[in-house]
C-alpha positions in Angstrom: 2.9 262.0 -99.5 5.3 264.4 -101.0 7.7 263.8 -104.4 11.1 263.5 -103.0 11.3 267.1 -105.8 8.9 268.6 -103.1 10.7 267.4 -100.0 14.0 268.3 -101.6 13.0 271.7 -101.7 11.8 272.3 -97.8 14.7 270.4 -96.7 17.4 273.1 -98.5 15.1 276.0 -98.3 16.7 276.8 -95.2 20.4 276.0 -96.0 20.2 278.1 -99.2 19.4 281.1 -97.3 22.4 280.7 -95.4 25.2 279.6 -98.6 23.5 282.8 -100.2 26.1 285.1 -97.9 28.6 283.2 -99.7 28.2 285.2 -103.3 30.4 287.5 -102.6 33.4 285.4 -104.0 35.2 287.1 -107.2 34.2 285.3 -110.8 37.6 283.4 -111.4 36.7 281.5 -108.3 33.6 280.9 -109.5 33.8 276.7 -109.9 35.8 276.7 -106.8 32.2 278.2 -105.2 29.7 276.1 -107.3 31.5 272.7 -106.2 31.5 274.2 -102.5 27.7 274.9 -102.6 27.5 271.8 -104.7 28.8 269.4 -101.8 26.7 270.7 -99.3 23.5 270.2 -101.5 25.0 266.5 -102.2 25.3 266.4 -98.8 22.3 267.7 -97.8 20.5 265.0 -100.6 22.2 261.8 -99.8 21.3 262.0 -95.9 17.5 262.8 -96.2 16.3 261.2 -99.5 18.9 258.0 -99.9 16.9 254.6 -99.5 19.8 253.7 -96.9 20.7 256.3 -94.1 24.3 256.1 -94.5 26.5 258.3 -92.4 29.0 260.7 -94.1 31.6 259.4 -91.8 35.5 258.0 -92.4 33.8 254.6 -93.6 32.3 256.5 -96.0 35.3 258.7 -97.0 37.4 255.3 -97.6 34.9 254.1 -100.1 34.5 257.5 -102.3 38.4 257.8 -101.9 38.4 254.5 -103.8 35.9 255.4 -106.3 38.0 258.3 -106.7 41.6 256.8 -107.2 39.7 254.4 -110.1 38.6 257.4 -112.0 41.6 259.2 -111.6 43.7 256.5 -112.7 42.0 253.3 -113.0 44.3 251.4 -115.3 47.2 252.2 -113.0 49.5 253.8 -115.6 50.7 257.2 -114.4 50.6 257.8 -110.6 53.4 255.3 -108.7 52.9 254.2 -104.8 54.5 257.2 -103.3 51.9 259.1 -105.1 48.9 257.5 -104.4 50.6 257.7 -100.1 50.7 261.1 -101.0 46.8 261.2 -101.6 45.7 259.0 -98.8 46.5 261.7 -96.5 43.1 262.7 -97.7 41.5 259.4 -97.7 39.1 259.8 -94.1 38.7 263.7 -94.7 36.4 263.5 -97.6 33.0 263.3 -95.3 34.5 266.3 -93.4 35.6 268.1 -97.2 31.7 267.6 -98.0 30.4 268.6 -94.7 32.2 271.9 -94.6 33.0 272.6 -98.0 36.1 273.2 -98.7 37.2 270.7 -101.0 41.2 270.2 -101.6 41.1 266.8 -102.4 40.4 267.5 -106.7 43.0 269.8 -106.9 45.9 268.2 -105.0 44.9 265.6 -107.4 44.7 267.4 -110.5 48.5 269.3 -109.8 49.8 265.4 -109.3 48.2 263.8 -112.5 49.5 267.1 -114.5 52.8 266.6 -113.2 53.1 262.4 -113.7 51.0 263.1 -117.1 54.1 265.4 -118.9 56.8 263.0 -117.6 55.1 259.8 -119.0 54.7 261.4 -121.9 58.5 261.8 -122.1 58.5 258.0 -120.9 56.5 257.1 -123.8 58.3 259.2 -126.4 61.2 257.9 -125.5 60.5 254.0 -125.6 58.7 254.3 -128.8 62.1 255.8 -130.7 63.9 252.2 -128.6 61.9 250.2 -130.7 60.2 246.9 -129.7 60.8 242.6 -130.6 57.8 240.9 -131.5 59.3 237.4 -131.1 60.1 237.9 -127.9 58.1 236.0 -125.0 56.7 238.3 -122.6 53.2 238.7 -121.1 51.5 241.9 -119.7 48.8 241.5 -116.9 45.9 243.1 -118.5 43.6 243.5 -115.9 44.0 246.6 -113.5 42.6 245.2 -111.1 44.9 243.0 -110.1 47.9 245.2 -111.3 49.5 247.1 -107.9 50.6 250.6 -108.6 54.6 251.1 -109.4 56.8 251.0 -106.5 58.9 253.7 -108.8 59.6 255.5 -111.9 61.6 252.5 -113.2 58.6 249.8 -112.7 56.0 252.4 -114.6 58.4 252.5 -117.3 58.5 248.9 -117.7 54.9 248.6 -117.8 54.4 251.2 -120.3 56.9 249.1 -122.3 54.8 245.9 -122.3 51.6 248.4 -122.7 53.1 249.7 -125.8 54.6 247.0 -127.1 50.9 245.2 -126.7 49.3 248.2 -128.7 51.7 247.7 -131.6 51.4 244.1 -131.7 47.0 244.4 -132.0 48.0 247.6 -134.5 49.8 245.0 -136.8 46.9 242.3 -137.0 44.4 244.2 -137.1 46.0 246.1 -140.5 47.5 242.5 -141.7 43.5 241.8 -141.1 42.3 245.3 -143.1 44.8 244.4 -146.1 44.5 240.2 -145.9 48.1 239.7 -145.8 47.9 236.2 -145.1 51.5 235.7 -144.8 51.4 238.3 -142.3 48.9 236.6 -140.0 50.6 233.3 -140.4 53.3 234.8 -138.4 56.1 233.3 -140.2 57.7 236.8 -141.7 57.2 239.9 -140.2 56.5 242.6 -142.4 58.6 245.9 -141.7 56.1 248.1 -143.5 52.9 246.9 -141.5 54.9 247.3 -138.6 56.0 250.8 -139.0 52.6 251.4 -139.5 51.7 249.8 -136.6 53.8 251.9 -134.8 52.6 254.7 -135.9 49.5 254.4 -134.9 50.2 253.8 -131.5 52.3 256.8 -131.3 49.6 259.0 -132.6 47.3 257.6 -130.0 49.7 258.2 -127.6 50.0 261.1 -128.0 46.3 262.4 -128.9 45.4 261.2 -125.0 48.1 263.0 -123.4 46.7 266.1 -125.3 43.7 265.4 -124.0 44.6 264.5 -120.8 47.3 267.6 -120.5 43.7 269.8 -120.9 41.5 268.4 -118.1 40.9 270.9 -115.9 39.9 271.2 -112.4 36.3 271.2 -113.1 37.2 267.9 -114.1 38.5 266.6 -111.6 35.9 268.2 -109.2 33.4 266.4 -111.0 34.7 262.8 -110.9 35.5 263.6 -106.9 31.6 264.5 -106.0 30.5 261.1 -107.7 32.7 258.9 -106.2 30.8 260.5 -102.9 27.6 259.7 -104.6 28.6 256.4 -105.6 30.0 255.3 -102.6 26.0 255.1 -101.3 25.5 252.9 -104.5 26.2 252.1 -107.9 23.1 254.1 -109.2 22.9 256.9 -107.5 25.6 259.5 -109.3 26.1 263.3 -109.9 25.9 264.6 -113.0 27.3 267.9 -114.2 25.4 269.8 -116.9 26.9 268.0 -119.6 26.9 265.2 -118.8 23.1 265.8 -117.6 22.3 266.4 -121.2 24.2 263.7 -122.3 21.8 261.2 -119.9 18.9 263.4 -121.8 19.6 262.4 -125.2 19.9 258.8 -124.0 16.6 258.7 -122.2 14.7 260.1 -125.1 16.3 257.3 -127.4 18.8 259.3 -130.2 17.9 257.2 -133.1 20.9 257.6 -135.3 24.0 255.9 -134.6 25.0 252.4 -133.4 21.9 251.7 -131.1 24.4 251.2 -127.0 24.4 252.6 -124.3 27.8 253.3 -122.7 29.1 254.2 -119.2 32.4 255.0 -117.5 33.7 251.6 -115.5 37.3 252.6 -114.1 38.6 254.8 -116.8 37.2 252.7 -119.3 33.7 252.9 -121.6 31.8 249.9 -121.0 28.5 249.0 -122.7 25.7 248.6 -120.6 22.9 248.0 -123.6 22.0 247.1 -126.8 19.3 248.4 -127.9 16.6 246.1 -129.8 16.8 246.5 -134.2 19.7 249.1 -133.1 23.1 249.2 -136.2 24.9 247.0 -133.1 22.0 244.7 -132.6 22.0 243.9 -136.5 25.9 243.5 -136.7 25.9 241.2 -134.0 29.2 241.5 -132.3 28.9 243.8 -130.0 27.7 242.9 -126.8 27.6 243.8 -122.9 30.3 244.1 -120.7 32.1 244.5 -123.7 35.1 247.4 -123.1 35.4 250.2 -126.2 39.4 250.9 -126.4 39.4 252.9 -129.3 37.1 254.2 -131.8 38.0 255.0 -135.2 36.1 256.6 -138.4 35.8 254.6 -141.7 39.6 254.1 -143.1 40.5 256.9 -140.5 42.9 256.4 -137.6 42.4 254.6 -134.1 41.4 257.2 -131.2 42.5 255.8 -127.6 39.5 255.9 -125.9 41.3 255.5 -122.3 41.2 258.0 -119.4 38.7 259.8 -121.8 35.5 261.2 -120.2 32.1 259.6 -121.8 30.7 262.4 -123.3 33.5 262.6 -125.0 33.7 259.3 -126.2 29.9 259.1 -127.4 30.8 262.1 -129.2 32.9 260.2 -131.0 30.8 257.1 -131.5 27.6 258.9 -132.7 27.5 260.2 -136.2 25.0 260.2 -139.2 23.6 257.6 -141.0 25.2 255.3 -143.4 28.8 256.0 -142.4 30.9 253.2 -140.5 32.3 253.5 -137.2 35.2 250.7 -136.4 35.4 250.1 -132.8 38.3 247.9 -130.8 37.0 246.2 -128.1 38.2 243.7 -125.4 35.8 240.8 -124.9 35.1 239.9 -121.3 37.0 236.9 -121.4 40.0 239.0 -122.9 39.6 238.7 -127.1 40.5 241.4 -128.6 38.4 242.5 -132.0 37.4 244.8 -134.1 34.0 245.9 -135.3 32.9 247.6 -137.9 29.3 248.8 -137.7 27.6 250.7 -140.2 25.7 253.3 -138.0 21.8 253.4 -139.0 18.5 254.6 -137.3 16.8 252.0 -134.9 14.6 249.1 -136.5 11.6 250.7 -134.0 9.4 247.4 -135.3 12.2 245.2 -133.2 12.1 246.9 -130.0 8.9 246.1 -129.6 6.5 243.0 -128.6 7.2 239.6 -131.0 5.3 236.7 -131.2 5.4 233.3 -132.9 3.9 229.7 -133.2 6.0 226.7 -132.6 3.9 224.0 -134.1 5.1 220.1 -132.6 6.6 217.8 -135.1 5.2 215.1 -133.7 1.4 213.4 -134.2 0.2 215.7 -131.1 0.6 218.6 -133.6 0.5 220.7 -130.4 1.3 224.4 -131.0 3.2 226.2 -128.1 2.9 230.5 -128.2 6.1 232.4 -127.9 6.2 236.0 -127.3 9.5 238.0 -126.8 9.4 241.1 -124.8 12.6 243.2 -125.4 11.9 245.9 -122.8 8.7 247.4 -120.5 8.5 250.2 -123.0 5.7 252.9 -123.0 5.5 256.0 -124.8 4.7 258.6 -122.1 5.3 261.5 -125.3 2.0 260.7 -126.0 0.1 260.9 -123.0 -2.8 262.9 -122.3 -4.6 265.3 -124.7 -6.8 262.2 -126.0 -4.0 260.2 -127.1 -2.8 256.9 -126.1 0.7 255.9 -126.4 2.2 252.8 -127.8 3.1 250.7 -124.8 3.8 246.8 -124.2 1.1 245.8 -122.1 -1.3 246.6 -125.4 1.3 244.7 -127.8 1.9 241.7 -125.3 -2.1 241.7 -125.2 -2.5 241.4 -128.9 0.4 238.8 -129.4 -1.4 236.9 -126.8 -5.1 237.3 -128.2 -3.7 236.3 -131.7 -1.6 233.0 -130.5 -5.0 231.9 -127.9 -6.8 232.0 -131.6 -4.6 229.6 -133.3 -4.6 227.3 -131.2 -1.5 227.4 -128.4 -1.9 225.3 -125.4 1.4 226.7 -123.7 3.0 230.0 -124.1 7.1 230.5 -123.9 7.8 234.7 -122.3 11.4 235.4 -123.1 12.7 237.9 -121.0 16.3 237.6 -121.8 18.0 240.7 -122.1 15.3 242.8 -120.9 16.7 245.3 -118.3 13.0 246.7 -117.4 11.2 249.6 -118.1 7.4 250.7 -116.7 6.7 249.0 -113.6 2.8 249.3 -114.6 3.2 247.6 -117.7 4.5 244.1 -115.6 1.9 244.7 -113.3 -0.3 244.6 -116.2 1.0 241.5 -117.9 1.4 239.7 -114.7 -2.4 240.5 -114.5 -2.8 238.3 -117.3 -2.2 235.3 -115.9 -3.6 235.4 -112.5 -7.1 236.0 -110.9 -5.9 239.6 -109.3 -3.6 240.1 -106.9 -0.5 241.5 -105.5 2.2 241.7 -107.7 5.2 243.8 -106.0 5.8 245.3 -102.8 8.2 248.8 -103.1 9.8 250.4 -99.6 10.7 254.2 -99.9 13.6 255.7 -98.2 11.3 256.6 -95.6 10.7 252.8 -94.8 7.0 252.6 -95.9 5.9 250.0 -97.6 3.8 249.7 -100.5 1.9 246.7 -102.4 0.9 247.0 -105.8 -1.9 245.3 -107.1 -3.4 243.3 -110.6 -7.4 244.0 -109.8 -8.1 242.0 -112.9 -10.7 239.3 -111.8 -10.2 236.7 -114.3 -6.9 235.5 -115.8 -6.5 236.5 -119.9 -4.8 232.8 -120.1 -4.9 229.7 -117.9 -2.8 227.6 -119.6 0.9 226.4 -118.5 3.5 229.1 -118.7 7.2 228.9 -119.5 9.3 232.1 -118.5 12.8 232.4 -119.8 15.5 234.8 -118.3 19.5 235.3 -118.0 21.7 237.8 -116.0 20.4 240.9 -118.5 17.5 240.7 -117.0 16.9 243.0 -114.6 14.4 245.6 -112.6 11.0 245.1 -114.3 12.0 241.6 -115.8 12.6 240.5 -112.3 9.5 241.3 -110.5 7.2 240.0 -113.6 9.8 236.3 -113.2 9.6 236.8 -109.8 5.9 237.4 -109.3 4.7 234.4 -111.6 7.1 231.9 -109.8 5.7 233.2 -106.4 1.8 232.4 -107.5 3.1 228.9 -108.9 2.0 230.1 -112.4 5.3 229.6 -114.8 8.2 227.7 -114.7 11.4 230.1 -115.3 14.3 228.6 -116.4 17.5 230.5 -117.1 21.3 230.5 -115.9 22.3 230.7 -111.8 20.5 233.9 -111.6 18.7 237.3 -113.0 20.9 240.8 -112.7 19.4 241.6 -109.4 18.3 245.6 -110.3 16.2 246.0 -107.2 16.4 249.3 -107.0 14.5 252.4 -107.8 15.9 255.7 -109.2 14.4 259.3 -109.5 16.5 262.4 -111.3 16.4 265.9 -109.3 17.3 268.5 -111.3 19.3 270.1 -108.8 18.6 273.9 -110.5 15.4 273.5 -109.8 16.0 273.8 -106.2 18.4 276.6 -106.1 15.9 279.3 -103.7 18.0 282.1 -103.9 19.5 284.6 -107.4 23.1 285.0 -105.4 23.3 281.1 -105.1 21.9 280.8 -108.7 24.5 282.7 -110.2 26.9 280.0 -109.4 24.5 277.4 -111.7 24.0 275.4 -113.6 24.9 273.1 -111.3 23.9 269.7 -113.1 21.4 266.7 -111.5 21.6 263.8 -109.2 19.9 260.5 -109.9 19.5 258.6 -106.6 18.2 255.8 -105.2 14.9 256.1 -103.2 13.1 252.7 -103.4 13.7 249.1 -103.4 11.5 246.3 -105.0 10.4 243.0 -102.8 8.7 239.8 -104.2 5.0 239.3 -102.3 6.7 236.8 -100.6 8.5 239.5 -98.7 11.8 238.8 -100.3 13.8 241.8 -102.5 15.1 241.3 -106.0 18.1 243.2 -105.1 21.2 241.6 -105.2 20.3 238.0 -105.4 18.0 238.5 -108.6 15.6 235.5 -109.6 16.5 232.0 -109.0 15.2 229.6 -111.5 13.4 226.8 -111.4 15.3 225.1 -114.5 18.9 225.9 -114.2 20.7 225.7 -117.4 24.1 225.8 -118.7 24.4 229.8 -119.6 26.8 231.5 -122.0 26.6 234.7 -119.9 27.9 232.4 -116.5 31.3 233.2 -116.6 30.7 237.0 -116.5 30.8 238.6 -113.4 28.2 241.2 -114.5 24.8 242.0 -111.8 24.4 243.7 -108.3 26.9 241.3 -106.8 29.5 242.0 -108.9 29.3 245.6 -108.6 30.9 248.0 -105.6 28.5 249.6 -102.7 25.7 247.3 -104.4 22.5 247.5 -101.9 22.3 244.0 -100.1 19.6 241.4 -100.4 17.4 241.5 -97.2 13.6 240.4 -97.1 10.0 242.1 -95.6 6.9 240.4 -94.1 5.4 238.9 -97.1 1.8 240.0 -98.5 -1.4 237.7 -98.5 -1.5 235.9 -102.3 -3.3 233.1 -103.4 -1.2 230.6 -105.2 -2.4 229.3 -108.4 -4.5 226.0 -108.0 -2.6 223.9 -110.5 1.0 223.9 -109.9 3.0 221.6 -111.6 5.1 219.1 -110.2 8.6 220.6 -110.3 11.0 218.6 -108.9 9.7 215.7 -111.9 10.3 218.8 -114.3 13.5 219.1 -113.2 15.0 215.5 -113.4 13.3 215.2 -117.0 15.3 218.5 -118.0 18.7 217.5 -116.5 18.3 214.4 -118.5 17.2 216.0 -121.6 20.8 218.4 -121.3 22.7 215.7 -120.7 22.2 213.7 -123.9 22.2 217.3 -125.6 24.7 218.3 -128.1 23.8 222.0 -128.3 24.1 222.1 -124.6 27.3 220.2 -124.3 28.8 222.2 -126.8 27.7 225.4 -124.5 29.4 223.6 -121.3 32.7 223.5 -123.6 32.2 227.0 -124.7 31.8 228.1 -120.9 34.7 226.1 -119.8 37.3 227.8 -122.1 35.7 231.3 -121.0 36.4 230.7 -117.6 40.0 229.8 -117.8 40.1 233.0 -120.3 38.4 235.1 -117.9 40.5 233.8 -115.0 43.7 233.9 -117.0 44.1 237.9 -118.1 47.4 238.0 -118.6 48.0 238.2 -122.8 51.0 237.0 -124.9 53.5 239.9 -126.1 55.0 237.1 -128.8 53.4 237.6 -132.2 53.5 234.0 -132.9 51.8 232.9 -129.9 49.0 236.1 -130.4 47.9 235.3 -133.7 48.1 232.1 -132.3 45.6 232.4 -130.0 43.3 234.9 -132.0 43.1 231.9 -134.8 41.7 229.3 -131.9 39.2 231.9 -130.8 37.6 232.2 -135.0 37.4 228.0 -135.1 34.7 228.2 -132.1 32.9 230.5 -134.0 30.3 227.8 -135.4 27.2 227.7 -137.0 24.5 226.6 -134.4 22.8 223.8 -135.4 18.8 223.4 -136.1 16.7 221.4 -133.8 13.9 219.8 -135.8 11.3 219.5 -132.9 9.0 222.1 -134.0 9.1 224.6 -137.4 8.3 228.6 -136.2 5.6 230.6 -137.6 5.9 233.9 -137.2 2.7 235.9 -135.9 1.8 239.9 -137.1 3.8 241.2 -139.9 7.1 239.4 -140.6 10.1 241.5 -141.8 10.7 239.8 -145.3 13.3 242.9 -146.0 15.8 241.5 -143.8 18.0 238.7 -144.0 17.5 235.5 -143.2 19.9 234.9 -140.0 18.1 238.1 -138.3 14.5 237.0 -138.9 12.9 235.2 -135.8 12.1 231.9 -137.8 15.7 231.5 -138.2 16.5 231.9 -134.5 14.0 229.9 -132.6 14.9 227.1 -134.3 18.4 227.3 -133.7 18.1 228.6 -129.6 18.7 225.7 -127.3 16.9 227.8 -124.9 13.5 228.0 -126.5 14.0 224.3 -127.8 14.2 223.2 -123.7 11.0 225.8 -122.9 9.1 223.8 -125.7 9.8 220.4 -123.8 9.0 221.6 -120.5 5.5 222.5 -122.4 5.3 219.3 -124.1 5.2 217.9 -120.2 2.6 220.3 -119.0 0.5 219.5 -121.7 0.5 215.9 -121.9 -2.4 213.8 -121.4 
């Protein structure tokens, strides 16, 4: 069977010997070429090597156009109705632009945004010298989603002036906050000198983005236009440009100073996607994902508008050295706005990998229950070959198993929460562990053939009963471990409604590579594509994808109200199912329908968990409501009631935690695992679920 790399390169020998006549262009219409050669490539990619064989057709062209329109101008601020008419002339002539070439699209775009970007910048100038009344009660709808584009000039005025007037307004708390001003952020007085300030600062961010903005060019624009055809296939399949290819780089190989996330672009705003494990973040403990980055600002120095700003740029900004503080304004999910300062730092490496711990019963039983934590499927490829053996999980989880088997635990707790995957031999390898061999996964290329993959381990490493927990950041490798073990009847999962539902697989082809010809390569570098080529199933024939992992426990979930997984996300690959593979099911399943009555009764009479139900209540209606208060009173308000929930969780005294390898005395109490098992509702209803299992 050949790499997709290999069949790549027989598939485009043959076009590049054609596009080679095309050199002949003059220099200063070099990009103009590239992006021509570029979308035939694309082209030539998406239709061969794409799990799905979807058509370049005016379906297709709808979809990318939309993509387009929400990098362009996502938070509907600078192009008006009659624009956006203007551009659907091109919306079903995108497949024909790729197919052919010549791509007009990007730069009637790019001469539109240039002209709407100078006159709201005029707009802008101009209602910032009218000056703006806090007491007065107004609301601005803050998601752009389900803001329409301005009928005129007049309406996108009016929304800047609410925009503005909300950016002034978050200045001024946010620097009563800085300075404690207490009288300030009771709201009785307003202070003229804070809100000057305030002002200021919006002004100056203001007007650094339409400096920015005023010097994208139509490379661009080019750019976001040939991943909106990519992305229209999916939502990980994308093109990268050569930046933004060695931006993915650094990423992959794990930079280790700075604030430990990883970022993307989510309709001209930066999203996280990631924390990573014993990252700055991780330790600070605010940030989180889904979270949206506004602005970034250095130490005491001013706010930078991080909106309409391309990634790279805005990692650029995030990154820096170690020790030095990086304040970031972000917008909660559920429509809190805060601030977070994080003292940037190298990665804890000791937390990102494999923990374990013994929860010893408080009760005459004195059973003892294992828990192990798995943060991610890591393995150090760096160090494969040439006689050495890289750190990896499967060798970590083995230990941490060995170790808890010798003192004593008669159930074991996997928490896969948070984990969005990693090696897919490493879960083959731990699922080996607790079944006689097997079949674990089943993966379909974009060719449709199907593959099992196997556990040939002949005995099981541990036959006792098995508690898996998981939420909605679980995804890919997470999945098909969860996935695999409730399948073979050998652990109970418990978790929210459902995992992520990553069932998809991604390779990167370095797209200069396969450039055949030195009068085509001239027009390089022209960047990578990571696309999707294969798609996980569960033995019992049905795919990850989409749906995710079901539960057998469902519990109340923070994460519920989020609308974050494959079925939240545009062009997501659908859920669909295969003939299943032959398994054996573990012999001693456990009655779970009893399991299930004796947890819903155990979380009903639970404090922590009714607490959680109120807490996912109130994020709901905030979620649901997104429109935001432009009355000062009624802001700080609001911001006050969001700091009471903020509470302590309570310890459960069911079991004391004792922490297995070496324990990190060095760091504070709150972050040490002790601390946190005994305070996770989560874990606390995994140990009862064992304390069932295990009962005489």
């Amino acid at each position: 069977m050949k790499a997709p790399v290999q069949i790549l390169v027989s598939a485009l020998t043959a076009f590049f010997l054609v596009v080679s006549t095309l050199a002949a262009a003059p220099a200063s219409d070099n990009d103009e070429e590239r992006t021509r050669i570029l979308s035939r490539v694309l082209w030539q990619q998406l239709t061969r090597l794409h799990f799905v064989r979807k058509n370049f057709n005016d379906q297709l062209s709808r979809e990318a156009f939309g993509l387009f329109l929400e990098q362009v101008d996502g938070q509907k601020r600078f192009l008006t109705e009659p624009d956006v008419q203007e551009l659907r002339r091109y919306e079903t002539r995108i497949d024909d632009e790729m197919l052919t070439g010549r791509i007009n699209l990007p730069e009637v775009c790019a001469q539109l945004m240039r002209a709407r970007v100078e006159k709201v910048e005029k707009m802008v100038e101009e209602l910032l010298k009218g000056g703006f009344h806090p007491g007065q009660d107004e609301e601005l709808e803050t998601d752009p989603q389900k803001r329409l584009f301005c009928a005129n000039d007049q309406e996108l005025k009016e929304r800047w002036r609410l925009l503005l007037k909300y950016s002034i307004l978050l200045n001024y708390v946010n620097l009563a906050k800085e300075k404690k001003d207490e009288q300030a952020l009771a709201g009785e007085k307003l202070d003229p000198v804070l809100w000057s300030a305030a002002l200021e600062q919006t002004r100056k961010s203001c007007r650094s983005m339409f400096s920015r903005m005023k010097k994208q060019d139509m490379h661009a624009f080019r750019v976001s236009y040939l991943n909106a055809v990519t992305r229209a296939f999916d939502p990980h399949t994308s093109y990268m440009d050569p930046s933004t290819e060695e931006e993915f780089g650094i990423s992959m190989k794990g930079s280790l100073e700075g604030i430990g996330a990883s970022l993307r672009e989510d309709d001209s705003y930066i999203k996280v996607v990631e924390i990573i494990p014993g990252s700055a973040a991780a330790r600070q403990g605010q940030l989180a994902k889904e979270d949206i980055i506004l602005k970034v600002a250095q130490e005491t120095g001013e706010p930078v508008d991080l909106s309409e700003m391309r990634l790279q740029d805005a990692v650029k900004l995030i990154r820096g050295p170690k020790g030095t503080e990086v304040r970031l304004f972000v917008r909660k999910p559920n429509g809190d706005m805060v601030t977070i300062p994080i003292v940037r730092d190298v990665v804890n490496i000791e937390e990102t990998f494999v923990k374990g711990a013994l929860l010893h019963e408080n009760r005459p039983e004195n059973r003892s229950f294992g828990y192990i934590k798995i943060p991610s499927f890591y393995r150090d490829l760096s160090a494969s070959g040439f006689g050495r053996d890289g750190r990896n999980v499967s060798d970590d989880f083995h230990a941490a198993l060995e170790d808890l088997k010798q003192k004593g635990m008669e159930g074991l707790i996997v928490d896969l929460r948070d984990n969005g995957g990693g090696a897919l031999q490493d879960t083959i390898n731990i699922t080996g562990m607790f079944i006689e061999g097997g079949p674990v996964v089943q993966i379909k290329d974009y060719r449709g053939l199907i593959r099992p993959m196997y556990s040939f381990e002949e005995e099981a490493e541990f036959t006792g009963p098995v508690v898996v927990l998981v939420n909605k950041f679980s995804a890919s490798a997470s999945e098909i471990l969860a996935a695999a073990l409730q399948d073979y009847g050998r652990a109970i999962i418990i978790g929210g409604d459902h995992t992520h539902g990553k069932g998809t697989v991604q390779t990167l082809i370095d797209l200069d590579q396969n450039v055949l010809t030195r009068n085509v390569a001239r027009y390089g570098p022209f960047g990578a594509l990571k696309l999707t080529v294969q798609k996980f199933y569960r033995i019992n024939g049905d795919s990850t994808q989409y749906r995710g992992v079901i539960p057998d426990i469902i519990l109340p979930d923070r994460l519920s109200p989020l609308e974050t997984g494959e079925r939240y996300m545009k062009y997501s690959l659908p859920w669909d199912r295969i003939e299943p593979v032959s398994y054996t099911q573990w012999s001693l399943r456990p009655n779970l329908g009893e399991l299930q009555r004796e947890s819903l009764a155990r979380v009903r009479k639970s404090t922590a968990f009714a607490a959680i139900s109120k807490e996912i209540s109130l994020e709901k209606e905030k979620i649901a409501n997104t429109r935001r208060s432009l009355n000062l009173k009624t802001m700080l308000k609001e911001m006050k009631e969001v700091e009471q929930l903020e509470k302590e969780p309570v310890p459960c005294y069911d079991y004391t935690v004792q922490e297995t390898g070496t324990a990190d005395t060095q760091r504070e109490e709150k972050q040490r695992l002790p601390y946190q098992l005994v305070r996770d509702p989560y874990v606390q209803e995994a140990f009862f679920v064992l304390e069932s299992l295990t009962a005489p």
